[in-house]
N, C-alpha and C positions, 0 to 999 in steps of 0.2 A: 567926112560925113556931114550933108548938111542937118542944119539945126529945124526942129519944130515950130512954126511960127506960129504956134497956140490955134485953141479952135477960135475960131469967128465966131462974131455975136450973132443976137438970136433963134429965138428956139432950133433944135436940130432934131433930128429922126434921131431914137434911142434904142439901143439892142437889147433886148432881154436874156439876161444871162442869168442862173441860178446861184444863190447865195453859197448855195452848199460845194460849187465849185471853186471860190474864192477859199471855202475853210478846210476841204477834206482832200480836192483834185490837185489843184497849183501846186502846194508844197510838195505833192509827190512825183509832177511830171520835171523829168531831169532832161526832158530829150525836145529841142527845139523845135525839130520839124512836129513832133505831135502837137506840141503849146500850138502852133502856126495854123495849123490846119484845124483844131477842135475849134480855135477860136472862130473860124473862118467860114466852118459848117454854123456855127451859134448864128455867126451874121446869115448868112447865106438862107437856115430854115426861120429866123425873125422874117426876111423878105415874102413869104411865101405865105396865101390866103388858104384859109379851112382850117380843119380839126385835125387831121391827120399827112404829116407834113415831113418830108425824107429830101436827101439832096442822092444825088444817081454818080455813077462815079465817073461816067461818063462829061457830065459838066463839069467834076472837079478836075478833072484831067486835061480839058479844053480851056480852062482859064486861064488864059495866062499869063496873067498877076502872079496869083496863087502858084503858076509851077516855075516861076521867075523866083520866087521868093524861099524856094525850094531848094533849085537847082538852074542858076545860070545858063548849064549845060541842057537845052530844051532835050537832049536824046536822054538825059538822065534824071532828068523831072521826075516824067512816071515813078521809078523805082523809088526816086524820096518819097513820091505823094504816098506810093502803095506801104511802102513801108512805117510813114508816119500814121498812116487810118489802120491799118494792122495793130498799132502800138494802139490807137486811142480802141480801139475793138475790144482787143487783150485787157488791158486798164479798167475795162464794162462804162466806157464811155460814150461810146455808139456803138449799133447793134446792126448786123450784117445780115441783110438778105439775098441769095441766088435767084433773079427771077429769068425763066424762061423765055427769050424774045426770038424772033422767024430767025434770025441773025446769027444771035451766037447770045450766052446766058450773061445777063448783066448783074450788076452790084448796086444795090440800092444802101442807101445808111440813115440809119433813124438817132433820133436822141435816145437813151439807156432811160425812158422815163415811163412811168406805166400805161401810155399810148402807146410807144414804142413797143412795149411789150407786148401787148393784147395786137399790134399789130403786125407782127412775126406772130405770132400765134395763128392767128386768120391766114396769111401766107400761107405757114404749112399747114394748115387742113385745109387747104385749097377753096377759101372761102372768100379772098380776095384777092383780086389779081392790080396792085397798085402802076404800074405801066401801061393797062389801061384806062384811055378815055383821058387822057394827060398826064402829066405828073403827081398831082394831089387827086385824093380820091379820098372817099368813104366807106370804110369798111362797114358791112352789117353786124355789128357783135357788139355788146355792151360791152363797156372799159370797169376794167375794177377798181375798189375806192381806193385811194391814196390815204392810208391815215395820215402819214406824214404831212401831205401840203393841208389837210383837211384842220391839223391842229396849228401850221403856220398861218391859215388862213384864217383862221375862229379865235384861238386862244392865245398863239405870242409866239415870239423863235423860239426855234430849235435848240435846246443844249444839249452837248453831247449824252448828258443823265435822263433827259426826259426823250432824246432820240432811242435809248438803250432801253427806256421806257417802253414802247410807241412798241416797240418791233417784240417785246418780250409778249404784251397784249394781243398784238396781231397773230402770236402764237396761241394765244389763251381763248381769243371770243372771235364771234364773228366779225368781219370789217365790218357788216352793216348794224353790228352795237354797237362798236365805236364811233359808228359815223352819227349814228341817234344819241347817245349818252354825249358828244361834246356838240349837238344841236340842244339838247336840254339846258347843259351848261351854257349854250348862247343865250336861250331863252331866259334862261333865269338870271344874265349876268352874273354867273360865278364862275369865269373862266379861270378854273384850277383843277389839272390834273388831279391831284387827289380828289376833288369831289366829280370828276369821271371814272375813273376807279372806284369811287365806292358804288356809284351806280352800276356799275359794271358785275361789283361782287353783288350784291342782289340780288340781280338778272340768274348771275350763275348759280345763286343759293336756291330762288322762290322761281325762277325759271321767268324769261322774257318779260308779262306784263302779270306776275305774280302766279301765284299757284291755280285762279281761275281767269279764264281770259273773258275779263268784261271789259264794255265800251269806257264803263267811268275810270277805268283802270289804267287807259292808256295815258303814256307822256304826255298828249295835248291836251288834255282835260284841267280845267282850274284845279283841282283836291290833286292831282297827281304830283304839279308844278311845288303842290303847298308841302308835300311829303316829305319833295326832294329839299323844299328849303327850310323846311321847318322840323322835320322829323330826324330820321337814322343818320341823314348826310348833313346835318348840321353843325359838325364837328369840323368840320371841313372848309366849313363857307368864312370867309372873312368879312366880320361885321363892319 
């Protein structure tokens, strides 16, 4: 086997790959062809412009690196490839959609991410047809908030306590109080789960912007900002 002669200097094109595959995915995929291929779709939708972005199985199957890397035997590629995207499907690592072509029905595959989702959603209510007009396309439908990237992205990583967190809330309030309750917390710099929570309990005690909805009442008003840091959730704040 030859050896790696390291990467070369200067800057390089970088792949975006999600943290939370490094912590929760890897240690459980046991099965080589799916590591090969998840990774290979990661690279494959990084290459790809716009918002809403899937690789077609038809290209994964024509590559052939990818069914090299598989299956030596080109007549028995296919059945690795299919069986390794099966395995990452199963796993809720990509997400499978049947779409109707003049031809015969093709296999499109998304990331398991809440674009992905919202984007099979639009699929079957026949609301988008992602094979037309090229490969990437624009679905018409609002995408739903992520509390999760919303808290990696505002407040700090993920641990597994405030993940258990995150998702017990998402049972409890709306996503769009959570997504306002740790916009507060940005504003105010007190990026700390308990003092989004306490805002949260609140909401659910006096109801959204207290028991009368006035303007001076909302989060963005100075005296609102002053409540959250000075008032009920100040127990919370670290001085």
């Amino acid at each position: 086997m030859p050896g790696f002669k390291g990467f070369p200097e200067g800057r390089k094109r970088q792949v975006a790959i999600p943290a939370l595959f490094f912590r929760e995915l890897l240690p459980a995929i046991n099965h080589l062809g799916e590591l090969k291929v998840t990774l290979h779709v990661f690279w494959r939708l990084d290459q790809i412009e716009g918002s809403f972005r899937f690789v077609r199985w038809a290209d994964l199957v024509q590559d052939p690196e990818l069914t090299s890397w598989l299956d030596p035997d080109p007549s028995a590629a296919p059945d690795r490839l299919r069986e390794a995207l099966s395995r990452a499907v199963e796993r809720g690592i990509l997400l499978e959609a049947n779409i109707d072509a003049p031809q015969e029905t093709e296999q499109v595959y998304f990331l398991n991410s809440p674009k992905g989702r919202a984007a099979l959603r639009a699929i079957a209510s026949g609301r988008w047809r992602p094979l037309e007009g090229g490969t990437e396309g624009s679905p018409n439908f609002e995408e739903p908030i992520n509390i999760f990237q919303l808290y990696e992205e505002n407040i700090g990583p993920l641990t597994p306590l405030i993940a258990d967190s995150l998702a017990e809330a998402e049972e409890t309030y709306p996503p769009a109080w959570i997504e306002e309750a740790i916009g507060i917390a940005v504003q105010n710099n007190k990026r700390h789960w308990r003092y989004i929570v306490a805002i949260l309990e609140r909401w659910r005690r006096e109801g959204k912007h207290g028991r009368k909805e006035k303007t001076e009442d909302r989060p963005d008003s100075e005296a609102d900002r002053r409540r959250y840091v000075e008032g009920e959730f100040s127990d919370f704040i670290e001085r």
